[in-house]
N, C-alpha and C positions, 0 to 999 in steps of 0.2 A: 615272946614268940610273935611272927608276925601276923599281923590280923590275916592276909591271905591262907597263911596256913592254916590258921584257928578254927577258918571257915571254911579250909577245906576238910578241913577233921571232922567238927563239928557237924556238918551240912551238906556236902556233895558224897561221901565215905557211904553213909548210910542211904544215900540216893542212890547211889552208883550200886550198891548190896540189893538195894531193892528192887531195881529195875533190870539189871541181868544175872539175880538170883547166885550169885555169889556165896556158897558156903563158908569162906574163911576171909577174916579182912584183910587176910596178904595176900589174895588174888585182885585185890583193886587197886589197879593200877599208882604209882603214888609220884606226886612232883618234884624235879629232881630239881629244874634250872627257869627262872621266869626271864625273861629277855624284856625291856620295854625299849620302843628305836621313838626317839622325836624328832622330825624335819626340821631344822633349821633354815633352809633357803633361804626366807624373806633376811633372816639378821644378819647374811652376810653383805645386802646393802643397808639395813639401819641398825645400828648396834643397840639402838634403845630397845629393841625389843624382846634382848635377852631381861632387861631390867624388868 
């Protein structure tokens, strides 16, 4: 399993319960998709810096 997930189970689930009082834990909200975007610019004038 992914650690992001782990920790969201493990760690935000019972935050999220406790701080807007949530009676069941399928009223909190749960993560479906993580996007991460990285800028590339600079390596399209120096290739070394994809290395």
């Amino acid at each position: 399993m992914a650690r992001l997930k782990e920790h969201y189970r493990e760690k935000v689930i019972p935050a999220l319960i406790k701080e807007f009082k949530y009676k069941n834990v399928m009223e909190v909200p749960k993560l479906e998709k993580i996007v991460v975007n990285m800028g590339l610019g600079e390596a399209i004038h120096n290739i070394k810096i994809l290395d």
